[in-house]
MARTOR-616090 format. One line per 8 residues: number of its first residue (from 1); their letters; for each residue x, y, z of C-alpha. Coordinates in steps of 0.5 Angstrom, whole numbers. Layout:
MARTOR-616090
NUM	A	X Y Z ~ ...
end
This chain:
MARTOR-616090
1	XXXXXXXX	31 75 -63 ~ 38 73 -65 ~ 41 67 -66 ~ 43 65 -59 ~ 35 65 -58 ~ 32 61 -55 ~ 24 59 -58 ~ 19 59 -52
9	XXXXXXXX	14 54 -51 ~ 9 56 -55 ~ 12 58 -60 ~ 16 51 -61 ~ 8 49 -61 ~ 6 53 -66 ~ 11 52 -71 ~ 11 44 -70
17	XXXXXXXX	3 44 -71 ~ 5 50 -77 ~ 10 45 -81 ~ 6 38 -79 ~ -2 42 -81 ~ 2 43 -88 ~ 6 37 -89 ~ 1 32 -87
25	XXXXXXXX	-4 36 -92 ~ 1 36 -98 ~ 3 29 -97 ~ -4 26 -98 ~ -5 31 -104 ~ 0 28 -107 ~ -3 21 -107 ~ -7 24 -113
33	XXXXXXXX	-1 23 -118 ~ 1 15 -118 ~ 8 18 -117 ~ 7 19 -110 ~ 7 12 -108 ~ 13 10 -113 ~ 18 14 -109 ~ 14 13 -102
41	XXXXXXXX	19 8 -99 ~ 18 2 -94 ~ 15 -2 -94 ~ 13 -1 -102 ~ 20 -3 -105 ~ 23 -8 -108 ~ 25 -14 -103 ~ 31 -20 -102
49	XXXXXXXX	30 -26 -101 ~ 29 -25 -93 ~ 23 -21 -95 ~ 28 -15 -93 ~ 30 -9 -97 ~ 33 -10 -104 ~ 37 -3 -103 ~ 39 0 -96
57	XXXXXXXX	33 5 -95 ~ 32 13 -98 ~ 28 18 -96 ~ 22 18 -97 ~ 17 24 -100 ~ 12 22 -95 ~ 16 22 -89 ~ 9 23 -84
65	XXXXXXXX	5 17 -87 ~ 11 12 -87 ~ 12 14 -80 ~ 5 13 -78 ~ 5 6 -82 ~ 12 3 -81 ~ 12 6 -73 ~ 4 3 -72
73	XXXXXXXX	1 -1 -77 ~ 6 -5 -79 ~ 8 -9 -72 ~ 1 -10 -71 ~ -2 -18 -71 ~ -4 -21 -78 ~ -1 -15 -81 ~ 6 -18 -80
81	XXXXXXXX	4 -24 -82 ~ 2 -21 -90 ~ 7 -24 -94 ~ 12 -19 -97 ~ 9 -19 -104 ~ 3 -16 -99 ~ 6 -9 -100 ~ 9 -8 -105
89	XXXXXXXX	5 -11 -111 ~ -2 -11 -109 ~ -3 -6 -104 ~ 1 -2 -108 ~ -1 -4 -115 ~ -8 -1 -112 ~ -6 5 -111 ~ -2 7 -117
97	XXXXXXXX	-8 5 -121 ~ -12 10 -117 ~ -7 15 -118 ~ -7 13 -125 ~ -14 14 -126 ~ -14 21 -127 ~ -19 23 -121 ~ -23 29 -122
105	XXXXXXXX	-21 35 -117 ~ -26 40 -113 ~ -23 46 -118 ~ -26 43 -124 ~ -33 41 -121 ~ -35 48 -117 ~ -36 44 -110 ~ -32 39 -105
113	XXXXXXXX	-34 33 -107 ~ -34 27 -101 ~ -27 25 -103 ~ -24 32 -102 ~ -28 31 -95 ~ -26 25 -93 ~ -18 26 -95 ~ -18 33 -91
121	XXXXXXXX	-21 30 -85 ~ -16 24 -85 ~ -10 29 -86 ~ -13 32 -79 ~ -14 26 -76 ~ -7 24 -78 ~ -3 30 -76 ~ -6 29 -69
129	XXXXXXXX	-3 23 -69 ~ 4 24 -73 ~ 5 30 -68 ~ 5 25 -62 ~ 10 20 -65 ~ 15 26 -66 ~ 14 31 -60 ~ 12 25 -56
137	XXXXXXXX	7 26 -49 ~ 9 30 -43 ~ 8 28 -37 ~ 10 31 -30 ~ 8 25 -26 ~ 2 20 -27 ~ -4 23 -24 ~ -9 20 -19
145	XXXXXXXX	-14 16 -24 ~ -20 16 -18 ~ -19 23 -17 ~ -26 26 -16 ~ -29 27 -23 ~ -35 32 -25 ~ -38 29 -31 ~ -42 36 -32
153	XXXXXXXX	-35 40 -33 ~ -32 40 -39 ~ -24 41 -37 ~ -25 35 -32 ~ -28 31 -38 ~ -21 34 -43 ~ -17 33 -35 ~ -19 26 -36
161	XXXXXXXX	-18 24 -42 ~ -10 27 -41 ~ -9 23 -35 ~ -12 17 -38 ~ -7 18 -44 ~ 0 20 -40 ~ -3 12 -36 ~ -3 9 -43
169	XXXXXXXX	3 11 -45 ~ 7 12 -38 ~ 3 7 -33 ~ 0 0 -34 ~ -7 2 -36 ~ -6 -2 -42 ~ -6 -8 -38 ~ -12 -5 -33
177	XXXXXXXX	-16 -4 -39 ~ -15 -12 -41 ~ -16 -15 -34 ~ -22 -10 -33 ~ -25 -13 -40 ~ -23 -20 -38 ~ -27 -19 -32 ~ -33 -16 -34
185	XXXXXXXX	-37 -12 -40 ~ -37 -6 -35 ~ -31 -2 -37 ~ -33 4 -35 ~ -33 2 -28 ~ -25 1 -28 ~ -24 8 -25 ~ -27 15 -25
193	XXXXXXXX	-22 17 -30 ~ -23 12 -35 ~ -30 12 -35 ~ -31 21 -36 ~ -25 20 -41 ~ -30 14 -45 ~ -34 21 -45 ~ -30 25 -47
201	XXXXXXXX	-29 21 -54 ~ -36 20 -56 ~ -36 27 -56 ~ -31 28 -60 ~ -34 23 -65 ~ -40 26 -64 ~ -38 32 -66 ~ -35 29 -72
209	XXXXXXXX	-40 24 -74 ~ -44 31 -74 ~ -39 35 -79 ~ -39 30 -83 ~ -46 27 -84 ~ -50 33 -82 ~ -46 40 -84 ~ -43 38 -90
217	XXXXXXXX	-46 39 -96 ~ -45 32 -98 ~ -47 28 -92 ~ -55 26 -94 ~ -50 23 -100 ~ -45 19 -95 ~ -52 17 -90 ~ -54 15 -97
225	XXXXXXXX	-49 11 -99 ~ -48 7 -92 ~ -55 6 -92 ~ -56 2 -99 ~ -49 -2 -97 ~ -53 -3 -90 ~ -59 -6 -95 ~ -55 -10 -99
233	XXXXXXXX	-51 -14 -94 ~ -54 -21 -93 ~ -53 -20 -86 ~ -58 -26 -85 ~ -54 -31 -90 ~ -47 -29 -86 ~ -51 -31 -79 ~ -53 -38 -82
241	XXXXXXXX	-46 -38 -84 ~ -42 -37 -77 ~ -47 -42 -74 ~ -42 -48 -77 ~ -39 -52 -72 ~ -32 -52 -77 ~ -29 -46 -76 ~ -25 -48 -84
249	XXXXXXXX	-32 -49 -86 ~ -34 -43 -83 ~ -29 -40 -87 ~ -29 -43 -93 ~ -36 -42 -94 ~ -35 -34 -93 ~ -29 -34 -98 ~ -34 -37 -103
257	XXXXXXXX	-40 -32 -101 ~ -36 -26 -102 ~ -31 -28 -107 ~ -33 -33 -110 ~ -33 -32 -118 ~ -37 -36 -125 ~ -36 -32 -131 ~ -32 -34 -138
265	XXXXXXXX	-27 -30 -136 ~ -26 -35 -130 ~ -27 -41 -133 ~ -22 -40 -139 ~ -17 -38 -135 ~ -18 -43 -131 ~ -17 -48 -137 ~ -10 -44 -139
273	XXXXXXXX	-14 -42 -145 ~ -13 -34 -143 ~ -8 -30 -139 ~ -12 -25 -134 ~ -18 -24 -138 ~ -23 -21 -134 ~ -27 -25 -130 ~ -33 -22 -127
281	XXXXXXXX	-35 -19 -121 ~ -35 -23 -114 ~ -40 -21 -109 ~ -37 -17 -105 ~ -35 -13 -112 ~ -42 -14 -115 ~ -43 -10 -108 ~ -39 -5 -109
289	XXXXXXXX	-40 -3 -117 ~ -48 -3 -115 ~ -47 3 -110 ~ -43 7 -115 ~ -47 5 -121 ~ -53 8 -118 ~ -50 13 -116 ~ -47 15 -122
297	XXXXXXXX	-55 13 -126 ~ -56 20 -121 ~ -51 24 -125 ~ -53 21 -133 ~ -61 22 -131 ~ -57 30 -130 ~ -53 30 -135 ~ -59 27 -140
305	XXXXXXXX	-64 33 -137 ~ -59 38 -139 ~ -57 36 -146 ~ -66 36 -146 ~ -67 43 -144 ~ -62 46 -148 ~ -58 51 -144 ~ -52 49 -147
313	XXXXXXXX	-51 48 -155 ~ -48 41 -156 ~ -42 44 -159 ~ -41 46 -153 ~ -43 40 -149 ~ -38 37 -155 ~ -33 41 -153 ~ -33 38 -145
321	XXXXXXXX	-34 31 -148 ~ -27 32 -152 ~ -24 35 -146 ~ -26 29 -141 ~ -24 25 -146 ~ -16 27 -147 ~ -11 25 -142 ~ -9 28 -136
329	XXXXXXXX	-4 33 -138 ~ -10 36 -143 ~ -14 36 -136 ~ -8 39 -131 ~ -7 44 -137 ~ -14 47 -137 ~ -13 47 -130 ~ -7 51 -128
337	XXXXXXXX	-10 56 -135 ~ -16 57 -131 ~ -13 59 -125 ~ -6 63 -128 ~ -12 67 -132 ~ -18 67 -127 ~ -22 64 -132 ~ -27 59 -130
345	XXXXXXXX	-25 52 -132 ~ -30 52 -138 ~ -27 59 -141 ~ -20 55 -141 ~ -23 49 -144 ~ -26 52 -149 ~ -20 56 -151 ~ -16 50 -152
353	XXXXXXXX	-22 46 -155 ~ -25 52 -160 ~ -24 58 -158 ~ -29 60 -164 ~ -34 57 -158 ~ -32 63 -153 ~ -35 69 -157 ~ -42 66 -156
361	XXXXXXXX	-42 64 -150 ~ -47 67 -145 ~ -48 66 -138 ~ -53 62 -137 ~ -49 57 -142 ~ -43 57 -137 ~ -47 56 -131 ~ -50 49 -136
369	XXXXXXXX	-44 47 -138 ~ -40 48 -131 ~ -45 44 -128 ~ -46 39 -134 ~ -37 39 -133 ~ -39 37 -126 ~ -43 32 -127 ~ -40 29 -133
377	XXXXXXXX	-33 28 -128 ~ -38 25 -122 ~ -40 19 -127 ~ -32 18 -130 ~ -29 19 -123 ~ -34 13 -121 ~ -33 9 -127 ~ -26 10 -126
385	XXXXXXXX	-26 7 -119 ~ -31 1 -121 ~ -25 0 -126 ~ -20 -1 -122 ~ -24 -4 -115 ~ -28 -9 -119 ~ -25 -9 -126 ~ -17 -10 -127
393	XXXXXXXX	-14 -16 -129 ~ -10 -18 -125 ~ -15 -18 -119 ~ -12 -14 -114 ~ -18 -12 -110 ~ -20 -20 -109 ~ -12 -22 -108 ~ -12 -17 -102
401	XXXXXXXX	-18 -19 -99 ~ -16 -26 -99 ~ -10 -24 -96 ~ -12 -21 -91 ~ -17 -26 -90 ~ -10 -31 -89 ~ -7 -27 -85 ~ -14 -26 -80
409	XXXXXXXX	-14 -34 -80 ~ -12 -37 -74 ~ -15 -31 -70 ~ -21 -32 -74 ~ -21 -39 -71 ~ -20 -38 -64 ~ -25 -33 -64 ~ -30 -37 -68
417	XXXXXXXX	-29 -42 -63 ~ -30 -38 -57 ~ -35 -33 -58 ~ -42 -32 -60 ~ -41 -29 -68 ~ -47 -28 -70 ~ -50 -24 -64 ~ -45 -19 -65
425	XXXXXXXX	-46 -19 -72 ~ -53 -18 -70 ~ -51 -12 -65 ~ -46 -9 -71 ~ -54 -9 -76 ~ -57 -6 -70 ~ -52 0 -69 ~ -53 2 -77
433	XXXXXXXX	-60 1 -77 ~ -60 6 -70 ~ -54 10 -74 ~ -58 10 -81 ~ -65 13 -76 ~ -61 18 -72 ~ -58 21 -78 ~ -64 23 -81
441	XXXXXXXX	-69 29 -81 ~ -74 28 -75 ~ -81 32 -77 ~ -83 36 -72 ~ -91 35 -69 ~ -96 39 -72 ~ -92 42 -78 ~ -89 42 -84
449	XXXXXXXX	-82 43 -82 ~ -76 38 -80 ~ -71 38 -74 ~ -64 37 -76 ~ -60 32 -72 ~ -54 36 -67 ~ -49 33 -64 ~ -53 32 -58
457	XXXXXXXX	-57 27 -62 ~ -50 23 -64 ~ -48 23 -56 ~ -54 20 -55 ~ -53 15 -60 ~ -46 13 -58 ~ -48 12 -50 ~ -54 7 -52
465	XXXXXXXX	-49 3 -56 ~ -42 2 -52 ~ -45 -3 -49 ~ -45 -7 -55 ~ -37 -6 -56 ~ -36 -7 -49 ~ -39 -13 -49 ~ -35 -17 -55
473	XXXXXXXX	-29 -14 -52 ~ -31 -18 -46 ~ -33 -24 -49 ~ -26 -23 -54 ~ -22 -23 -48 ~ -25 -28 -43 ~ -26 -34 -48 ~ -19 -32 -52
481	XXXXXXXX	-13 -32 -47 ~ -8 -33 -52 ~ -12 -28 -57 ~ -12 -23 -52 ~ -5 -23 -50 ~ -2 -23 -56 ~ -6 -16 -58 ~ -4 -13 -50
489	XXXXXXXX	3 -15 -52 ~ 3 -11 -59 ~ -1 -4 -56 ~ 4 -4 -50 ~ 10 -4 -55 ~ 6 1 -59 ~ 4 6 -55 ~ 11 6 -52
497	XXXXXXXX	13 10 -59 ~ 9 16 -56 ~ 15 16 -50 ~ 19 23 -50 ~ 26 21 -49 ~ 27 26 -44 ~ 22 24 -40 ~ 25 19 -34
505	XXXXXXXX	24 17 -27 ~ 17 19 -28 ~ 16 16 -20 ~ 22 22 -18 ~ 17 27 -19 ~ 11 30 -17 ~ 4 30 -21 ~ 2 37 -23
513	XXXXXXXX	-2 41 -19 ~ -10 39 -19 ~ -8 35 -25 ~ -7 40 -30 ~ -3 37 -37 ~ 4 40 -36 ~ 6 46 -41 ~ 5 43 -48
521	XXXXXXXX	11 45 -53 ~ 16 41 -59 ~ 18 35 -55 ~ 23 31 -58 ~ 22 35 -64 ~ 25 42 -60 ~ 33 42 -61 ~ 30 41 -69
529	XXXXXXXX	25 46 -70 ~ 30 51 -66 ~ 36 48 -71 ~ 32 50 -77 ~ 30 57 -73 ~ 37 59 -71 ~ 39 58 -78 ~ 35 63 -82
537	XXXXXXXX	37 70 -83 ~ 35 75 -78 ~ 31 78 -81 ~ 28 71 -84 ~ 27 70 -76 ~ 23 76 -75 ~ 18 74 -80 ~ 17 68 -78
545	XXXXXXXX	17 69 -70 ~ 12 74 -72 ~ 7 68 -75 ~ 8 63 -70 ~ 6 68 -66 ~ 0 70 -69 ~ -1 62 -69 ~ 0 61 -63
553	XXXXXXXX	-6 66 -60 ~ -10 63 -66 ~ -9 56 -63 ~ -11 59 -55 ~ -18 62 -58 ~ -19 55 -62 ~ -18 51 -56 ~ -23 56 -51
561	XXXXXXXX	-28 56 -56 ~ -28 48 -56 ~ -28 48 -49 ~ -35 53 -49 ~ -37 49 -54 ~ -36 42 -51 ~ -40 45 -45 ~ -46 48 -48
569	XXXXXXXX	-47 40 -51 ~ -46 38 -43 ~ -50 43 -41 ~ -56 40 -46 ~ -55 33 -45 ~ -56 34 -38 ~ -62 38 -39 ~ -59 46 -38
577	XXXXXXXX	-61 49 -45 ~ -58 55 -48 ~ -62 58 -53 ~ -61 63 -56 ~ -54 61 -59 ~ -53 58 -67 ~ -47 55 -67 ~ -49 48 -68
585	XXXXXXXX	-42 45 -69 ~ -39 40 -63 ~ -33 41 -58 ~ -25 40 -62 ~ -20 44 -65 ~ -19 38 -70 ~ -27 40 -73 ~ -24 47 -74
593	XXXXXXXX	-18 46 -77 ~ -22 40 -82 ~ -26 46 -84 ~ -20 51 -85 ~ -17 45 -91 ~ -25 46 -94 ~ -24 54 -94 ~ -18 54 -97
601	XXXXXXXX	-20 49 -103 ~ -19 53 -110 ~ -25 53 -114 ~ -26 55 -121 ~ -29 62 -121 ~ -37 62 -123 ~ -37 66 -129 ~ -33 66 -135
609	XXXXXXXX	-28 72 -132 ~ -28 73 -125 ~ -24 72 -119 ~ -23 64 -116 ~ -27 62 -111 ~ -25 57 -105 ~ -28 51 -101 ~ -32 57 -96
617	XXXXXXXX	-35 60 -102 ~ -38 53 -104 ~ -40 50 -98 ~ -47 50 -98 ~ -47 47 -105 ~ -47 39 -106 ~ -47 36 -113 ~ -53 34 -117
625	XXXXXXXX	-54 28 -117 ~ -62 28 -120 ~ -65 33 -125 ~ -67 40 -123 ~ -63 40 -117 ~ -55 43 -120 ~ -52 45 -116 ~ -57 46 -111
633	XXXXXXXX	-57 52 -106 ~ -65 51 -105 ~ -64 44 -102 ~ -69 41 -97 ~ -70 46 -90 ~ -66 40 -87 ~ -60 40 -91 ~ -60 49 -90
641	XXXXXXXX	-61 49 -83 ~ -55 46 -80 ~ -51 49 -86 ~ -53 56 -85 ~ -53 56 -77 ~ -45 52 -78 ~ -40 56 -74 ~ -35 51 -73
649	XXXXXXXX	-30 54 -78 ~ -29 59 -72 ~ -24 64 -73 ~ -20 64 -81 ~ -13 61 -79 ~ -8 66 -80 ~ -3 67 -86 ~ 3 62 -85
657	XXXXXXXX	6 62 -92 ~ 12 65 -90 ~ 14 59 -85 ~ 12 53 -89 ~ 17 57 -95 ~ 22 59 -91 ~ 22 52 -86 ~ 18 47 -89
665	XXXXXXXX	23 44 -94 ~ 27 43 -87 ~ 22 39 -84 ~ 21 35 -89 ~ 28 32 -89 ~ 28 33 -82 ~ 22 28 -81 ~ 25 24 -87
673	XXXXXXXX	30 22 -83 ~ 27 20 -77 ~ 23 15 -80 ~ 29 12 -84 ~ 33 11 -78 ~ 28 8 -74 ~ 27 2 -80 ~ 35 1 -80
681	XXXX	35 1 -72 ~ 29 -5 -72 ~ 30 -7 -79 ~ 24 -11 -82
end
């Protein structure tokens, strides 16, 4: 291909999604350095006395995360009423004390702890999402939405779903979705289309509910932890609470509940005798620290089991401790030692600590002082955390939350007004108790054996339980009018953004044949990407095109094999079995590339010398948090059995290294730029 070339379709498609996959992952890694939100931008920067910015806009070094924050978020009711001290002080003092904080990474401890989970599961969520905002959604025309559906095929439930989305973003199905909700608690009942597309996403969120809580190694850990807060919220106190009449009272006295503080701390500041002395826990903090410390009391019960059965000398156990306790350039020093020397992080450790220890050291010490290292990292990332959410002085925690609760006021009080609280409080108990129970292990009948829960049994969960979403949305937008059309309003505006500026005079055109979604490409992003393309060399340009490529046939066998996948589960949930099959995982390109970040994870190597390992090495391992389970492989027949039926990695992604060094830098500027000039166009 030369320059005068032109890239196709499909392959603009892929290097768009190669260069988004890739940037979105690396900005949301960069948050473990409290440098990251410093040069972030908008709206974390110095203000003028008109709340705007002090100094005209830089790029910034996160570009995909400011532009789905500033493009989205930013314009939403309540959040543009926060005060400009919201952003840049508070929220942003928060985020670089947990960049401060020294978190611990999944190299260190051996296995991919829930924070990497729950951080490469929010990247794929948010490219998803960015990759709209940049090449916008095509449309040809806007498609019959009472076009004869059949719920029982999965390309009709993903044509509905496309077709509900071009009629958001085209049409006025925003206005249609709230006159339907302002009459009736039956959404589903608005068109065909809207009620397969609801389908449609409670199978994708099934599919995640059950990656996350099922076939993750740490999900009985994340359904522990929802179920010990689900415990301590007093739910009963809250009811009593909304059944005052005063909607100030109301408010105040959930302030007081929540937030409210009496220790010395708060009293001697109060009297002007200390200056930000520490002053207790509120509630909601208590609540907080509580679910970490009994965590953490898991983690020490471990350790102490470890220094008992003495596997490990307490030299080498001394060693560990030292190194916990240096900075964060000793940690980040092991780390890149071990992994430049393929030594595991214990080897590298003991070789700046005391190398004299390394000439003893057996394999069963090293495997007890890996896990000792990970357990001991489990606790000071928990009080780490606890620090700075329940314990810095000032208290941004409880400064955010109030704020938030200021900005939610007036809403709060209409809503308080004029719908019945307390029986959404109670729907919103009921829906965790029922998530909580379909979660966990069921005992088949007559047998020591359990059956682990599949996507299925969350689909299920979800169509018993929309009703109750359905119904506070009704009782919102009947009985608050002003409410309802302020929220209408801002989605109608926000969704806008998804507009491509190539697409016009939609009504000129013809919908496309039997519904399909026209031909996917880079959209708006097109002229960028073939820019940056035609500028490489050629023989860069034959390398690249030769990934992209590869990609692009990786991306088709995903997609077909999210498609087979979501019918097995239709089939199933309409009673038509396929047994015999053991891929246990849902429908969703989004799973599939979720698990290729966790794969990809380095890892130390489990013996002192040896190669590293990655997060598809390890999946199967979850942290110890008792005695005598660490790192337990010989988990419960539950916990195995989806683990080792999981096949929702599907096939490895393809090896595009090359792209994202020969283009992702462009990219980066390219996106920077766009997003710092939609802030000058509508200047906050």
């Amino acid at each position: 291909m030369t320059s005068g070339d032109s890239l196709t379709a499909a392959q603009l498609r892929a290097l768009l999604d190669i260069l988004i996959h890739h940037e979105t992952y690396a900005e949301v890694q960069s948050f473990q350095d409290a440098q990251a939100i410093e040069t972030y931008g908008w709206p974390f920067v110095d203000r003028d006395e008109k709340g705007g910015p002090a100094k005209p806009h830089d790029l910034s070094s996160s570009p995909l995360l400011q532009l789905l924050l500033t493009r989205l978020l930013l314009g939403a009711p309540a959040a543009r009423d926060l005060s400009t001290e919201f952003w840049p002080v508070k929220f942003k003092g928060i985020m670089r004390q947990l960049g401060d904080a020294d978190l611990s990474d999944s190299y260190d401890k051996g296995t991919l702890g829930t924070r990497k989970r729950l951080a490469t599961a929010a990247s794929v969520i948010h490219e998803a999402v960015t990759r709209g905002l940049l090449s916008g959604v095509s449309c040809d025309g806007l498609p019959d939405l009472h076009f004869p559906y059949d719920e029982e095929k999965a390309e009709h439930l993903t044509k509905a779903w496309h077709d509900c989305v071009r009629h958001l973003v085209y049409g006025d199905l925003v206005d249609g979705v709230f006159d339907q909700l302002t009459r009736t608690e039956d959404l589903e009942a608005h068109s065909p289309a809207l009620k397969a597309a609801v389908q449609y996403a409670e199978l994708y969120i099934a599919t995640f509910l059950h990656q996350t809580f099922i076939l993750s190694a740490e999900g009985p850990y994340l359904l522990k932890l929802i179920e010990n807060v689900h415990r301590l919220v007093p739910y009963t106190v809250i009811g009593q609470t909304l059944r005052l009449g005063n909607a100030a009272s109301m408010i105040n006295a959930m302030s007081r509940l929540f937030l409210s503080k009496l220790s010395v701390g708060a009293m001697t500041n109060w009297m002007g005798l200390t200056s930000n002395a520490a002053n207790g826990m509120n509630l909601l903090q208590r609540i907080i620290s509580l679910v970490l410390e009994w965590d953490a009391a898991d983690f020490r019960k471990s350790t102490e089991k470890m220094k008992l059965d003495r596997n490990a000398s307490s030299e080498q156990m001394s060693a560990i401790d030292r190194h916990l306790a240096a900075d964060r350039n000793q940690h980040e020093l092991a780390r890149k030692k071990s992994i430049l020397d393929k030594s595991s992080i214990i080897f590298a450790i003991f070789e700046i600590e005391n190398p004299q220890l390394l000439e003893s050291l057996t394999d069963r010490q090293h495997i007890s002082c890996l896990e000792y290292y990970a357990a001991q990292l489990a606790i000071r990332d928990r009080e780490h955390i606890t620090d700075v959410l329940c314990n810095s002085s000032p208290d941004l925690t409880t400064a955010i939350v109030l704020e938030g609760l200021a900005a939610l006021d007036p809403m709060i009080r209409v809503v308080h007004k004029n719908v019945d609280l307390r029986k959404h409080l109670g729907a919103m108990e009921s829906f965790l108790g029922d998530f909580i129970k379909t979660a966990k292990p069921k005992a088949q009948d007559k047998s020591s054996k359990v059956d682990s829960p599949a996507v299925q049994d969350f689909v299920r969960l979800l169509q018993r339980n929309d009703h109750l979403l359905w119904s506070y949305l009704h009782d919102f937008c009947s009985g608050c009018p002003e409410l309802r059309d302020t929220w209408r309003e801002w989605m109608k505006g926000a969704i806008k953004v998804f507009r491509r500026k190539s697409e016009s005079n939609l009504n000129n055109r013809t919908p496309p044949v039997n519904g399909e979604p026209p031909t996917d490409d880079a959209g708006d992003m097109r002229p960028i990407l073939q820019d940056s393309f035609d500028k490489l060399t050629e023989s860069q340009r034959g390398i690249v095109l030769e990934r992209i490529d590869v990609h692009s046939e990786h991306l088709a066998t995903l997609g077909k094999l999210s498609k087979a996948k979501m019918q097995k589960i239709i089939d199933e949930l309409h009673g038509r079995s396929q047994a015999g099959t053991g891929d246990v995982s849902g429908p969703g390109i989004y799973a599939s590339r979720w698990q290729a970040l966790l794969d990809q994870t380095l890892v130390t190597p489990v013996t002192p010398k040896g190669p590293l390992r990655s997060g598809k090495d390890v999946k199967r391992l979850r942290a110890a948090r008792k005695p005598g389970t660490q790192g337990d492989k010989q988990a419960s027949d539950a916990d195995a059995a989806p683990l080792e039926q999981d096949g929702s990695s599907g096939p490895a992604p393809p090896d595009v290294s090359a792209v994202v060094e020969m283009l992702g830098s462009q990219f980066k500027d390219a996106v920077a730029r766009i997003s710092r000039d939609g802030l000058q166009e509508g200047e906050p």
